[in-house]
N, C-alpha and C positions, 0 to 999 in steps of 0.2 A: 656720356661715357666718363662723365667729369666725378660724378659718382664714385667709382670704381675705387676699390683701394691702389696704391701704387705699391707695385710688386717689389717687394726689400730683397736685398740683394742676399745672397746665402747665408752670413756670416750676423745676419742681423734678423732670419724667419728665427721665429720658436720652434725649438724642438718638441713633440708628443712623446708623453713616455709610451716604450712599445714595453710590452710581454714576450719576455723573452726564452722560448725553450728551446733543450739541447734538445737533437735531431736523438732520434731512437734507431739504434742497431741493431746487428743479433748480439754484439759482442757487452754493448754499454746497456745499462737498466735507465729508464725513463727518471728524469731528474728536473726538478724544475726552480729555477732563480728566481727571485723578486724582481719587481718590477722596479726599472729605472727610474732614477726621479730628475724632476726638469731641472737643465744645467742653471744655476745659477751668471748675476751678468760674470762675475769674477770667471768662474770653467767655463764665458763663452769667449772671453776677451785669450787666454790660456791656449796653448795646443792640446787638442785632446786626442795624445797619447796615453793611453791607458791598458795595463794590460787584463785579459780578462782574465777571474778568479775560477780557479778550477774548480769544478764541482766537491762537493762537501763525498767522503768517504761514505761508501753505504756499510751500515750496522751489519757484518756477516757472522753467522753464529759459528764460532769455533769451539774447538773438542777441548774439555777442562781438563780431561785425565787420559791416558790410555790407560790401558790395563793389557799385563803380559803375562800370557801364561807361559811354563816350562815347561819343556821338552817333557815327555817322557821315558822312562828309564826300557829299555827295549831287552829282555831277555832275548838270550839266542833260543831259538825257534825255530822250526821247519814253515818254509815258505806258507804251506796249507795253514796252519795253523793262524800264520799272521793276519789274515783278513776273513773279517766276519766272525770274530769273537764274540760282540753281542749276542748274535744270531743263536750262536748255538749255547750260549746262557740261556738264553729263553727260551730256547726249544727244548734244555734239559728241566729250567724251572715247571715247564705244564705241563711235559711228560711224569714229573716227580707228584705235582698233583693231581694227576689225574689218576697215579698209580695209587694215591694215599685214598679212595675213596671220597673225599669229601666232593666231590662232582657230583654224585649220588644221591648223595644227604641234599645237598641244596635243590637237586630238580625233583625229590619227593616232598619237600617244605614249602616249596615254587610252583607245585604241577596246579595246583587248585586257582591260583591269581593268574597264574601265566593261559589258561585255559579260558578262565573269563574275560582276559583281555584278549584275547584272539578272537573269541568270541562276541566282543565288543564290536572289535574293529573291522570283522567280516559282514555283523547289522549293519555298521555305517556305510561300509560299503558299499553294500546292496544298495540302500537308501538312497547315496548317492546316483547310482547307474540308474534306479529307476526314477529319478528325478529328473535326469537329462533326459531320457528315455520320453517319459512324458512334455519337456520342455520343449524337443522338437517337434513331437507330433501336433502340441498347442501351436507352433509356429505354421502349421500348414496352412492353409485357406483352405475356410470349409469343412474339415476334418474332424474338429471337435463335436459343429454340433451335428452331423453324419452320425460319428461316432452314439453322441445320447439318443438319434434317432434309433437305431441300432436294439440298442438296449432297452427303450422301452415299446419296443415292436417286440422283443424276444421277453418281457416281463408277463405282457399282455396274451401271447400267445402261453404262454404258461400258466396263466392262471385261468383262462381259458378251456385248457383243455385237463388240468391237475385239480383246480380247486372249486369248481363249477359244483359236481356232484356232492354230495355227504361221505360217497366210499374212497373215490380218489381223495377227499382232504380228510380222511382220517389215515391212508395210506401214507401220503403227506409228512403228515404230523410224527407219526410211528417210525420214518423214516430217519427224520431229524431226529430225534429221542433217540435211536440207535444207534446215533452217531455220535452225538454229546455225549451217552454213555460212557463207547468204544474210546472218544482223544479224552475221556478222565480217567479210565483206565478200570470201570467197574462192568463191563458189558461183554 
């Protein structure tokens, strides 16, 4: 036990600098001080009475300017009249165009673009819905390839009993031709 260091009495242990931070509020913002540094002998010999330094000011952003608008000048008026003046600005301005014709003019200049974008956007549409449409039925089990069974059990039976003969596949044939005709519009 001879080993041992002998225990120094308070006034003569080293101090450890500690990290020292302020406690966090709702009211104070998190702020943090340098770390202390070890008292030298002179501030241990000393009372160390010291008071602590308050926290540094935090940078707050303040307003450079206001700006004031003036009152406006209020004619006398009937109650009605005083609220919703814009309103019925506007409502007289696109009554007045509408009554000038040029509404007209712009959706006979317009009909032909606005037509094919409608037209545009009702393709996509579809497209989409039938893209989900198929997206779920691919999610089933089983169902897809049920499904191509399907189709080439009804191929085979069709050509089976349509394109076997010389008379049925020229009836066939004559069919389709009538029809290609008829959607080019010479039949």
């Amino acid at each position: 036990m001879s080993d041992a260091a002998d225990p120094k009495p308070d006034t003569e242990q080293q101090v450890e600098p500690v990290d020292e931070t302020v406690a966090v509020s709702s009211e104070q913002p998190l702020t943090q001080t340098p770390p202390t540094e070890t008292p030298t002998a002179e501030a241990e010999a000393a009372p160390a009475e010291t008071t602590p330094e308050p926290p540094a000011p935090l940078d707050i952003p303040t307003v450079a300017s206001t700006l004031e608008v003036p009152a406006s000048v209020q004619v006398a008026t009937s109650p009605a009249d005083q609220d919703g003046g814009e309103w019925d600005l506007l409502v007289e301005k696109v009554r007045t165009w509408i009554s000038s014709g040029q509404l007209q003019e712009q959706w006979q200049a317009a009909r032909t673009p606005l037509s094919l974008l409608a037209g545009l956007i009702a393709v996509l549409l579809v497209l989409r819905v039938y893209s989900a449409v198929l997206g779920v039925l691919d999610s089933i089990p089983l169902l897809p390839g049920l499904l191509e069974l399907a189709g080439l059990v009804a191929v085979v039976q069709f050509s089976l009993t349509r394109l076997v003969r010389s008379n049925d596949r020229r009836e066939v044939i004559e069919g389709l031709k009538q029809r290609w005709q008829s959607f080019r519009g010479r039949g």
